[in-house]
LUMKE-222341 format. One record per atom (N, C-alpha, C, O): residue in one letter; chain; atom name; x, y, z. Coordinates in Angstrom, 3 decimals, padded with zeros to 6 digits. Layout:
<recs>
A|A|CA|X|Y|Z
...
</recs>
This chain:
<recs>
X|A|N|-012.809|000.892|-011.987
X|A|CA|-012.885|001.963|-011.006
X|A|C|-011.992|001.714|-009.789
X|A|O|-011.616|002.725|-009.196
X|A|N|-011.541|000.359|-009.259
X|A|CA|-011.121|000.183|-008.253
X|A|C|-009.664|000.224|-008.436
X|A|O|-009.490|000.122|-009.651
X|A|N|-008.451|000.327|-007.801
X|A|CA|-007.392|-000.100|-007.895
X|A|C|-006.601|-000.374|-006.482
X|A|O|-007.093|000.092|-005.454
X|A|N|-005.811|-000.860|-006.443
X|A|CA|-005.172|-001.184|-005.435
X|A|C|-003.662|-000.805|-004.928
X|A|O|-002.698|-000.804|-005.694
X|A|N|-003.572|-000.435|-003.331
X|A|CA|-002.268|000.024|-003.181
X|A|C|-001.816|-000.726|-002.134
X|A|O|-002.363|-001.440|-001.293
X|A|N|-000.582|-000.370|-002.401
X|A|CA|000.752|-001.328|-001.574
X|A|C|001.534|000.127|-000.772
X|A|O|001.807|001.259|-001.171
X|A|N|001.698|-000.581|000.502
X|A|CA|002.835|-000.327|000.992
X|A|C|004.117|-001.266|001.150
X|A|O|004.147|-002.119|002.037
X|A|N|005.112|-001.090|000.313
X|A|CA|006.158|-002.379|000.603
X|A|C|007.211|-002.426|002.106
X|A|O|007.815|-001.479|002.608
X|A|N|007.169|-003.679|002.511
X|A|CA|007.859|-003.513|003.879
X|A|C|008.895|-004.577|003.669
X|A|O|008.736|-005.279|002.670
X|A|N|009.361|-004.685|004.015
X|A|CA|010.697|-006.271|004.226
X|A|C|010.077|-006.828|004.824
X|A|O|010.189|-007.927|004.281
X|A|N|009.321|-006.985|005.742
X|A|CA|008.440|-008.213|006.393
X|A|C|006.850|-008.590|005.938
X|A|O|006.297|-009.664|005.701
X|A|N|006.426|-007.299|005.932
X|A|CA|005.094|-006.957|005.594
X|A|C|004.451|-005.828|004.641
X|A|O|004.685|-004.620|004.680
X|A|N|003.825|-006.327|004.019
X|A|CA|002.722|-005.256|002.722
X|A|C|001.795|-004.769|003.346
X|A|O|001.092|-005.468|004.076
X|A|N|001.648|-003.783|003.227
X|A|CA|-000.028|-003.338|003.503
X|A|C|-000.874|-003.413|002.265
X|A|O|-000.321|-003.381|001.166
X|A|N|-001.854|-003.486|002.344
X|A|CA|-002.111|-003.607|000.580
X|A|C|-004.198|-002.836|001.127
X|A|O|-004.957|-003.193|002.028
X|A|N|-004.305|-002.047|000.331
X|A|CA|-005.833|-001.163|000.196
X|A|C|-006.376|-001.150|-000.870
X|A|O|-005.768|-001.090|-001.938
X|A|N|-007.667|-001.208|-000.739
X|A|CA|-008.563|-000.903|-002.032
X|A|C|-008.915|000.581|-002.272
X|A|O|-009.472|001.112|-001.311
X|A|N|-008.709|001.349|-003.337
X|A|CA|-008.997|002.550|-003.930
X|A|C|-010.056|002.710|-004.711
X|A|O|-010.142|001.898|-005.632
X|A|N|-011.181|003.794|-004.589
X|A|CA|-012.254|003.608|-005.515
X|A|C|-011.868|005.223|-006.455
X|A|O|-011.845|006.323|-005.902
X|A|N|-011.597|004.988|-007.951
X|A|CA|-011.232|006.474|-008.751
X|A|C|-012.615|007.393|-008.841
X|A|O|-012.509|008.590|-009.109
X|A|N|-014.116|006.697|-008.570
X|A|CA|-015.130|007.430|-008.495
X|A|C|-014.925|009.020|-006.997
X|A|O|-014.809|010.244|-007.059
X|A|N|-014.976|008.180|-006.082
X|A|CA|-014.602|008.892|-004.866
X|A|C|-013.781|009.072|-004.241
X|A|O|-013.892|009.791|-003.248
X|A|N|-012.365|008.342|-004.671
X|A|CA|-011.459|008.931|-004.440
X|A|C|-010.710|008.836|-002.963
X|A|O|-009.878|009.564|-002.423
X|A|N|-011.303|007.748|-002.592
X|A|CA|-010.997|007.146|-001.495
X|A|C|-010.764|005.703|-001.159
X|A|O|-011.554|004.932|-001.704
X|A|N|-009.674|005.062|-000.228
X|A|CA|-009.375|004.385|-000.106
X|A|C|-010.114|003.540|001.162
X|A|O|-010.982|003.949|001.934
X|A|N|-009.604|002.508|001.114
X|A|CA|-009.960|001.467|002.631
X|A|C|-008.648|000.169|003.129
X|A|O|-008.332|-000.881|002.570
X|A|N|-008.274|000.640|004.046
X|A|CA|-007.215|-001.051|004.271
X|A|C|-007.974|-002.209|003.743
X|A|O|-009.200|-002.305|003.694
X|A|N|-007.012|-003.157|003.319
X|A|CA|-007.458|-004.755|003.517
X|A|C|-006.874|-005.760|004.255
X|A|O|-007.543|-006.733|004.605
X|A|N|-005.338|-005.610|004.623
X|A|CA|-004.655|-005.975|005.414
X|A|C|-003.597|-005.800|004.822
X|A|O|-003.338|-004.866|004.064
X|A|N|-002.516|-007.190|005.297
X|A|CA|-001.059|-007.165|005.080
X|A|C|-000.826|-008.830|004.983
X|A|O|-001.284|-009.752|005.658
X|A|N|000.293|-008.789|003.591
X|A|CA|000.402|-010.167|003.576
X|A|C|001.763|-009.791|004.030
X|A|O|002.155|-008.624|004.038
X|A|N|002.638|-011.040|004.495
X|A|CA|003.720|-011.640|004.722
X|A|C|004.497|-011.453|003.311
X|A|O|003.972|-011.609|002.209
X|A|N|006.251|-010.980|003.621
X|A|CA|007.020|-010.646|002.679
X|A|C|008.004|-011.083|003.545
X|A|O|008.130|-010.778|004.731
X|A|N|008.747|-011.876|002.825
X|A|CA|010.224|-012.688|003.707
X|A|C|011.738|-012.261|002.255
X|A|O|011.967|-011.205|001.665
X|A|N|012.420|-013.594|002.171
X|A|CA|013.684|-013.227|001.934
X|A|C|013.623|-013.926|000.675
X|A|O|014.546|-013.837|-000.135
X|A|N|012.310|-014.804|000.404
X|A|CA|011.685|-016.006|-000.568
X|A|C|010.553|-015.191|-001.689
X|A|O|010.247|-015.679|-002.777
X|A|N|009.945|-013.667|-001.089
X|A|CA|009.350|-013.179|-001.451
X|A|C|008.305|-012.426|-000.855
X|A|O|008.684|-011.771|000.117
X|A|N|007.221|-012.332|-001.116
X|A|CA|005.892|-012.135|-000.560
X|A|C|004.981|-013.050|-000.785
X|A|O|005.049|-013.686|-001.837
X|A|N|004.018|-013.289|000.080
X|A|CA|002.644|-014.417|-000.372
X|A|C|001.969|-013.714|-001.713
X|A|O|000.933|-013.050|-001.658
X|A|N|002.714|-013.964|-002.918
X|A|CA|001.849|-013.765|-003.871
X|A|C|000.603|-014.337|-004.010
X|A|O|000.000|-013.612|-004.801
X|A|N|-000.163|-015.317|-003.642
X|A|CA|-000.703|-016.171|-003.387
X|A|C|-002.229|-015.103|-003.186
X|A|O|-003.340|-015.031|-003.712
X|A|N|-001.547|-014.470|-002.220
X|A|CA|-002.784|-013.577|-001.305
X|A|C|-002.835|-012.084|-002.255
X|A|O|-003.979|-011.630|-002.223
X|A|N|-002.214|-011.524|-002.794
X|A|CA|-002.044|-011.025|-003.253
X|A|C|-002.964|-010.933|-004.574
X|A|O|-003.430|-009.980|-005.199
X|A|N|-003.028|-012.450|-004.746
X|A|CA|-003.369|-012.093|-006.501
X|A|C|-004.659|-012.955|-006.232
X|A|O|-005.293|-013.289|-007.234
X|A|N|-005.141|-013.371|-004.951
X|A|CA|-006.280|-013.582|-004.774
X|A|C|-006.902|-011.863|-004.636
X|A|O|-007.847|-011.479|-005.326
X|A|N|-006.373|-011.198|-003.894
X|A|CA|-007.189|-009.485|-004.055
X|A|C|-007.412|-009.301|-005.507
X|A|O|-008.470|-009.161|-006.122
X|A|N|-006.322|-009.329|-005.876
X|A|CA|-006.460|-008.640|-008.025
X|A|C|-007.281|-009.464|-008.357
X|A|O|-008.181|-008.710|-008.728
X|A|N|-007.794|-010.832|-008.561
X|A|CA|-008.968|-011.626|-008.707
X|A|C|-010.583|-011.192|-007.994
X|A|O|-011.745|-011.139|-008.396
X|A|N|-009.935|-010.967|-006.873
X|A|CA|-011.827|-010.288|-006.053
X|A|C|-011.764|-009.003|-006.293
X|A|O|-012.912|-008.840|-006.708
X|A|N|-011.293|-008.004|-006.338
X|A|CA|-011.260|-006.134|-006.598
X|A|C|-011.257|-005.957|-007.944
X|A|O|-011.940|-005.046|-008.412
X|A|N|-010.383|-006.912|-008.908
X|A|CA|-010.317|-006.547|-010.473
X|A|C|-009.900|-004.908|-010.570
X|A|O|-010.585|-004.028|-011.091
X|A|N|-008.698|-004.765|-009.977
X|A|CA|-008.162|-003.104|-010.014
X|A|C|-008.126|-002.964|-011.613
X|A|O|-007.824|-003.911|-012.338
X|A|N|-008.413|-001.880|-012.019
X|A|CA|-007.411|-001.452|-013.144
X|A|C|-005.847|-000.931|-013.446
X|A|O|-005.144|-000.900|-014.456
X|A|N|-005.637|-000.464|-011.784
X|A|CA|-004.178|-000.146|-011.857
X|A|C|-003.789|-000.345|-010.355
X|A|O|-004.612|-000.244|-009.445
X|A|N|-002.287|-000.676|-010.145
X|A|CA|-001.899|-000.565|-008.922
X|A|C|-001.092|000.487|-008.656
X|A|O|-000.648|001.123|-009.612
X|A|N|-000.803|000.810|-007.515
X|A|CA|-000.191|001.623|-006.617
X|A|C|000.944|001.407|-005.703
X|A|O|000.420|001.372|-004.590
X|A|N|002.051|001.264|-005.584
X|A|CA|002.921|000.819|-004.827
X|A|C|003.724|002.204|-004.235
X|A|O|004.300|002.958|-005.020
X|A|N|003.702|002.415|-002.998
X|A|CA|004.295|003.497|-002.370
X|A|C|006.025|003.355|-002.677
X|A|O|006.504|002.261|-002.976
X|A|N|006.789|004.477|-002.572
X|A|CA|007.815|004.491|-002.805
X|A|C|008.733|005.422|-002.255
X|A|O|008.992|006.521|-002.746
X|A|N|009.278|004.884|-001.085
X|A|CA|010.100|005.521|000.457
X|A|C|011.572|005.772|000.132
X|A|O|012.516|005.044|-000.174
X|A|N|011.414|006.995|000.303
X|A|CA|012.395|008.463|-000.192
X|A|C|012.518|009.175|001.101
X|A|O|011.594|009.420|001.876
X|A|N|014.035|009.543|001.271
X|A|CA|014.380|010.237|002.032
X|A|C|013.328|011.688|002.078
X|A|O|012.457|012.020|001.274
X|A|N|013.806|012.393|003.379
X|A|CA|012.775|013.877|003.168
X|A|C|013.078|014.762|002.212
X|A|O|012.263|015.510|001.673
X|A|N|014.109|014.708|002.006
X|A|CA|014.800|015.565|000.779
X|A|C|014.608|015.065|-000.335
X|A|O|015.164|015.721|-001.216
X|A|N|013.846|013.837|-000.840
X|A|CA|013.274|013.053|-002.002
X|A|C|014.386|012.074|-002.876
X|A|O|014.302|011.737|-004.057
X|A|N|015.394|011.758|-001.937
X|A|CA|016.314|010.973|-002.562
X|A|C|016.206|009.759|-002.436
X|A|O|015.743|009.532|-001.318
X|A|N|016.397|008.806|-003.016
X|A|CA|016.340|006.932|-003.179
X|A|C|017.380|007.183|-001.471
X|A|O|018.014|008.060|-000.885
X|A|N|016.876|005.434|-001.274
X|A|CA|017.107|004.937|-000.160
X|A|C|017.203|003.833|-000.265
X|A|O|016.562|003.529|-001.271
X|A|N|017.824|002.591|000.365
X|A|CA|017.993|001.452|000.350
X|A|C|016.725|000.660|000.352
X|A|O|016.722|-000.190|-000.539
X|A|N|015.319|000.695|001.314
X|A|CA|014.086|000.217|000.546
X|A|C|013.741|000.786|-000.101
X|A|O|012.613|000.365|-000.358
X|A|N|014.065|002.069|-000.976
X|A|CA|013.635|002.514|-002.422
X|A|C|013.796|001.463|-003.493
X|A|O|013.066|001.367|-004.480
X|A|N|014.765|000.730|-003.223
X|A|CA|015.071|-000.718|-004.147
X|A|C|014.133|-001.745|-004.264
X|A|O|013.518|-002.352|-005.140
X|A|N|014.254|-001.712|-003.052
X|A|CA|013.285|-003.102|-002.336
X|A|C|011.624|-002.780|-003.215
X|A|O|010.981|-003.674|-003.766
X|A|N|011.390|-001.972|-003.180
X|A|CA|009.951|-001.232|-003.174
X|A|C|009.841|-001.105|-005.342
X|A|O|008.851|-001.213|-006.066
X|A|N|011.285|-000.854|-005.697
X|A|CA|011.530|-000.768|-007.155
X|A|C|010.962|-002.246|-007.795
X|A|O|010.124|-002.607|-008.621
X|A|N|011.849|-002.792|-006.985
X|A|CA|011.593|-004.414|-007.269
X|A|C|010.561|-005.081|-007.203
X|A|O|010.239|-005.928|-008.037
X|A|N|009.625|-004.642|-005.746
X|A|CA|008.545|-005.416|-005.733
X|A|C|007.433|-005.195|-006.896
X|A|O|006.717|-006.093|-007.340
X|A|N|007.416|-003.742|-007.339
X|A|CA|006.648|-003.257|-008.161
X|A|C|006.743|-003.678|-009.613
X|A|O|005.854|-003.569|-010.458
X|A|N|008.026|-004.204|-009.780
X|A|CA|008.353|-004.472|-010.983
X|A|C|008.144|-005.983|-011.533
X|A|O|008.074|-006.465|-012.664
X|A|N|008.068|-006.583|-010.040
X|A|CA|007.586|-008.139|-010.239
X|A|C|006.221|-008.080|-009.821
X|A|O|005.955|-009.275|-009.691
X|A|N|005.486|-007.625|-009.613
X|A|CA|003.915|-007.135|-009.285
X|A|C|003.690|-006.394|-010.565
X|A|O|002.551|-006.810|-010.777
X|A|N|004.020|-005.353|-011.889
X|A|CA|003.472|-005.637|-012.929
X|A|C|003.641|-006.777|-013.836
X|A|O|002.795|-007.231|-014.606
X|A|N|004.789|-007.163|-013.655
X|A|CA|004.881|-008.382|-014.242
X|A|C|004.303|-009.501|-014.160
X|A|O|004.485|-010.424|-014.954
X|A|N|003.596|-009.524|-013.248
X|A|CA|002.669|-010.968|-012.698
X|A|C|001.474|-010.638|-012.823
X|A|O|000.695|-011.581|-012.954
X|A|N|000.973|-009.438|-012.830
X|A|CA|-000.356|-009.004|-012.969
X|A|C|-000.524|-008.303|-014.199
X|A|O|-001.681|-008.297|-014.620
X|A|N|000.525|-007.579|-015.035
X|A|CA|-000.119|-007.029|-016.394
X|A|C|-000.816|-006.155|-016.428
X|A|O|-001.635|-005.912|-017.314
X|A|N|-000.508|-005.294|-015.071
X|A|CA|-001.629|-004.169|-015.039
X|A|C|-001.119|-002.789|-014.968
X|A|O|-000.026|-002.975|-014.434
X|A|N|-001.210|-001.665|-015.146
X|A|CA|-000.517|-000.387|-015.145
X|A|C|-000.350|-000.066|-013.679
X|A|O|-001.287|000.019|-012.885
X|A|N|001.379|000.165|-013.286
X|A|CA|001.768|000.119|-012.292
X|A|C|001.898|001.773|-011.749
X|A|O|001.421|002.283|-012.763
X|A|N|002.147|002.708|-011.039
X|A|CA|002.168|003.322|-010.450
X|A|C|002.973|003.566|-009.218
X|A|O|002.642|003.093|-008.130
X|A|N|004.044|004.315|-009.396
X|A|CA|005.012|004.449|-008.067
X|A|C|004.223|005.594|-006.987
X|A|O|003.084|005.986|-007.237
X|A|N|004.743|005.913|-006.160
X|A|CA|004.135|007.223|-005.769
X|A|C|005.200|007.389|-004.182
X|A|O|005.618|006.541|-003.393
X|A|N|005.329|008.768|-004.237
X|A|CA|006.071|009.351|-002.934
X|A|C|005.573|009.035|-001.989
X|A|O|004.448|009.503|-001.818
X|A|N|006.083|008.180|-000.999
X|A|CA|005.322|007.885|000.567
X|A|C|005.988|008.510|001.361
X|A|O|006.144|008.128|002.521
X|A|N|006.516|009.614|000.868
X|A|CA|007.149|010.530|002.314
X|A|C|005.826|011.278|003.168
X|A|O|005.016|012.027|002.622
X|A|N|005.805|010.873|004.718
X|A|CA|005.492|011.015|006.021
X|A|C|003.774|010.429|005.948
X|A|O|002.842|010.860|006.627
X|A|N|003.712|009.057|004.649
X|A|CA|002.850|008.464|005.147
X|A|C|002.987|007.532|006.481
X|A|O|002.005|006.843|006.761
X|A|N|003.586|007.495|006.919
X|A|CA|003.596|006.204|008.066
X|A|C|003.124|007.116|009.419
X|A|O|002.469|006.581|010.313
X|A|N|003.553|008.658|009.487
X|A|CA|003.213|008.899|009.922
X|A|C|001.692|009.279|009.899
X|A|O|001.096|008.991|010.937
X|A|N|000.960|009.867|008.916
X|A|CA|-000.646|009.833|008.548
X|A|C|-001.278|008.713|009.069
X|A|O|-002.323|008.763|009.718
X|A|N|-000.417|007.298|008.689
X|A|CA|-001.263|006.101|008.597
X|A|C|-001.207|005.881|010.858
X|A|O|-002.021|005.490|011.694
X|A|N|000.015|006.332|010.899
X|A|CA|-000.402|006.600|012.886
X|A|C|-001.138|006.896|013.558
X|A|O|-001.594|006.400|014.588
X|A|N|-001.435|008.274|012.693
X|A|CA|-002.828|009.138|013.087
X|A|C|-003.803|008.980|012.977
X|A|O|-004.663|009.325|013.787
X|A|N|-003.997|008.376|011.883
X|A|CA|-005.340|007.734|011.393
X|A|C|-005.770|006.676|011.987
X|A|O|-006.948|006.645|012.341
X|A|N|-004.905|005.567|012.230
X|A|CA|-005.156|004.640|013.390
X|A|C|-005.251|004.899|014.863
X|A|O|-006.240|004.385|015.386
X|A|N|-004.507|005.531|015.602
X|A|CA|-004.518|006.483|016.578
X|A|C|-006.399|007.385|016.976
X|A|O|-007.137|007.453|017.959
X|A|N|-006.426|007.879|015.588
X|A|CA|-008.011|008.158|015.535
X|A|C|-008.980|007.060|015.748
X|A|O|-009.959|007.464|016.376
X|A|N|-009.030|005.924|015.465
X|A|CA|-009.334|004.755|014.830
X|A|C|-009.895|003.763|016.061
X|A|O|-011.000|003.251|016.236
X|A|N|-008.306|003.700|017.055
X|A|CA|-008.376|003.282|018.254
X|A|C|-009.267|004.231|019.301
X|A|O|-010.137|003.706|019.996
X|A|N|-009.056|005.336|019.353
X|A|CA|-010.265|006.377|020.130
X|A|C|-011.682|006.494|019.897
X|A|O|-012.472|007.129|020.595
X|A|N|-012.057|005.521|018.376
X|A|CA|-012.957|005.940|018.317
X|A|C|-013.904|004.686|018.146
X|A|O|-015.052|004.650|017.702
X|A|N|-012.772|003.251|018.819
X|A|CA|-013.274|002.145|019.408
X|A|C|-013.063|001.201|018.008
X|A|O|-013.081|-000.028|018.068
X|A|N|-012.876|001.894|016.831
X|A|CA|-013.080|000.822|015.627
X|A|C|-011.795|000.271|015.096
X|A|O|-011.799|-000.235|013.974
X|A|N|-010.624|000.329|015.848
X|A|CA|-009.610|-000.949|015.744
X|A|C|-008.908|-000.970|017.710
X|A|O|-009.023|-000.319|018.749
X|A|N|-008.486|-001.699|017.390
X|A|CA|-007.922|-002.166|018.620
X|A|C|-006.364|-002.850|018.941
X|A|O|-005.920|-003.786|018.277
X|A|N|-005.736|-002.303|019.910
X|A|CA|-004.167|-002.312|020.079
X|A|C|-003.400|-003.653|019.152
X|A|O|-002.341|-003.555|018.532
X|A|N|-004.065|-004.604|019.240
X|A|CA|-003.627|-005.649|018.909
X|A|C|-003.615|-005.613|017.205
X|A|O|-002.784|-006.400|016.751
X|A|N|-004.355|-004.872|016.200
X|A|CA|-004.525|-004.430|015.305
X|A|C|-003.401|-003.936|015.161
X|A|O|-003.501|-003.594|013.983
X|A|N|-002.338|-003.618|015.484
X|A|CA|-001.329|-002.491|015.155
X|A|C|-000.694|-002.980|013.893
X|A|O|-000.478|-002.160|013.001
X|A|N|-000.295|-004.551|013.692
X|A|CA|000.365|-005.106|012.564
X|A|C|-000.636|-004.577|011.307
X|A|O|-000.254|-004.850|010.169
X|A|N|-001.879|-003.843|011.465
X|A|CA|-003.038|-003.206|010.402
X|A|C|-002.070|-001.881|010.092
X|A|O|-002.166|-001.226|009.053
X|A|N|-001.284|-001.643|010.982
X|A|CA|-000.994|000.213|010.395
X|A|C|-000.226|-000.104|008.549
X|A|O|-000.448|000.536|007.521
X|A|N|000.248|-000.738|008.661
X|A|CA|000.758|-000.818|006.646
X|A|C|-000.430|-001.308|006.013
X|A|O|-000.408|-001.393|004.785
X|A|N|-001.209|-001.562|006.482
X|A|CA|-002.472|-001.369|005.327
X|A|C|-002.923|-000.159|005.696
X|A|O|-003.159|000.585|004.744
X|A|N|-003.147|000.339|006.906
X|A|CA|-003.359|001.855|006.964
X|A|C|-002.512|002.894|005.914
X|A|O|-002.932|003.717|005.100
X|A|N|-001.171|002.499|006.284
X|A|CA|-000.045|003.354|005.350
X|A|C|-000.532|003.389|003.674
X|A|O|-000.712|004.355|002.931
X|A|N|-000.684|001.637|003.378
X|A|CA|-001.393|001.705|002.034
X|A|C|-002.445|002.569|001.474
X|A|O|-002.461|002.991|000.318
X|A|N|-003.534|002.852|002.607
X|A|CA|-004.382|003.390|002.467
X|A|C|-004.430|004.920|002.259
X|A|O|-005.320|005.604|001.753
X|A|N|-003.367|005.237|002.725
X|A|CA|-002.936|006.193|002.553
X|A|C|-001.827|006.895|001.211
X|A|O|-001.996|007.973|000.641
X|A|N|-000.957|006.119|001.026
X|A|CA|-000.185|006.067|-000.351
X|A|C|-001.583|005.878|-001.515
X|A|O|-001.530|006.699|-002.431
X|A|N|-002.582|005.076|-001.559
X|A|CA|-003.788|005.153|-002.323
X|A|C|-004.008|006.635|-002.625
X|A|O|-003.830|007.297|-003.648
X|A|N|-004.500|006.972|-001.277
X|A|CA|-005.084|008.305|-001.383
X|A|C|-004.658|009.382|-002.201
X|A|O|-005.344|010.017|-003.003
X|A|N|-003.295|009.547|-001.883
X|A|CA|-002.257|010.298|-002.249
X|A|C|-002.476|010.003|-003.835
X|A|O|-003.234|010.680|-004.530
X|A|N|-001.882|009.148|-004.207
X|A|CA|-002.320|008.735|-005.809
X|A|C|-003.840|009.330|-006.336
X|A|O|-003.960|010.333|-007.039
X|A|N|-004.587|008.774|-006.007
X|A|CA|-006.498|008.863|-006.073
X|A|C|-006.253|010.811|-006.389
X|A|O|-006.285|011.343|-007.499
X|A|N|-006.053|011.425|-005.226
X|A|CA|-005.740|012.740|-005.456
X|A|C|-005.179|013.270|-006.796
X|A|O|-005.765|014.126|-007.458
X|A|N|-004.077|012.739|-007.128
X|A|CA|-003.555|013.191|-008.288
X|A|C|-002.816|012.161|-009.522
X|A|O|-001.614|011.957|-009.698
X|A|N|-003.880|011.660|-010.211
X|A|CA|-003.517|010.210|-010.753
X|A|C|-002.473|010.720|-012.008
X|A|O|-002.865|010.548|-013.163
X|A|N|-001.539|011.163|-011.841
X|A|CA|-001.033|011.544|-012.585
X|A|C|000.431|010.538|-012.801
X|A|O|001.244|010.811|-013.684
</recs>
C-alpha cells in the first residue's frame, strides 16, 4: 500500500511516504546528494522500514513540458534507484511543484507546525507533493 517519492535535487532529495489506500502523502525528510552520489545508505534504510511497493521520482520539465538539464540528473537517479531496489519505478511531471510544496509549508509555518529553520524540509515537502500527484493518477 505504501510507496515512496523523491524529489531529485543536486544537493538534496526530498523523499515522502505515500499511502495508495488514501491517497495521500507525508514528508520524511531529505538525504544528502553530492557529486559521489546520494546517501544511499538512508535511502534504503526508508525502503527497509515503509516496504513501498513502488517508487516515485519527480521529473523537472520546462513549462512547456520539455527535458531540461536536471531532467537528466533526475533520469539517472531513478534509474540507479530501480536498479538498487528492484521495485517498479515511476517518473512523474513536477511542473510548479516547488511552488505547491512553498505553500504548503508557508501554511505549515502559520499554523505553528514547522518552523523557519525547517526550510531545508521544503524537498520533502516538494516530494510530498510529486507523491500526491502520482497517488491521484497512478497511471
Amino acid at each position: 500500500m505504501n510507496v515512496l517519492g523523491f524529489d531529485y535535487g543536486s544537493r538534496l532529495i526530498g523523499v515522502a511516504l505515500g499511502n495508495r489506500l488514501t491517497r495521500t502523502a507525508r514528508p520524511l525528510g531529505v538525504v544528502a546528494n553530492s557529486g559521489s552520489g546520494p546517501d544511499w545508505e538512508r535511502i534504503e534504510h526508508w525502503i527497509r522500514e515503509w516496504q513501498p511497493e513502488a517508487l516515485v521520482v519527480g521529473l523537472p520539465l520546462t513549462l512547456d513540458g520539455a527535458e531540461q538539464p536536471a531532467s537528466r540528473g533526475a533520469r539517472a537517479f531513478a534509474a540507479a534507484l530501480s536498479k538498487r531496489c528492484g521495485l517498479p519505478l515511476h517518473l512523474v511531471d513536477e511542473r510548479r511543484s516547488s511552488i505547491e510544496a512553498a505553500r504548503r509549508f508557508a501554511q505549515r509555518r502559520a499554523a505553528g507546525l514547522a518552523k523557519r529553520k525547517q526550510a531545508a524540509d521544503i524537498d520533502a515537502v516538494a516530494a510530498e507533493v510529486i507523491t500526491e500527484t502520482w497517488l491521484a493518477d497512478p497511471t
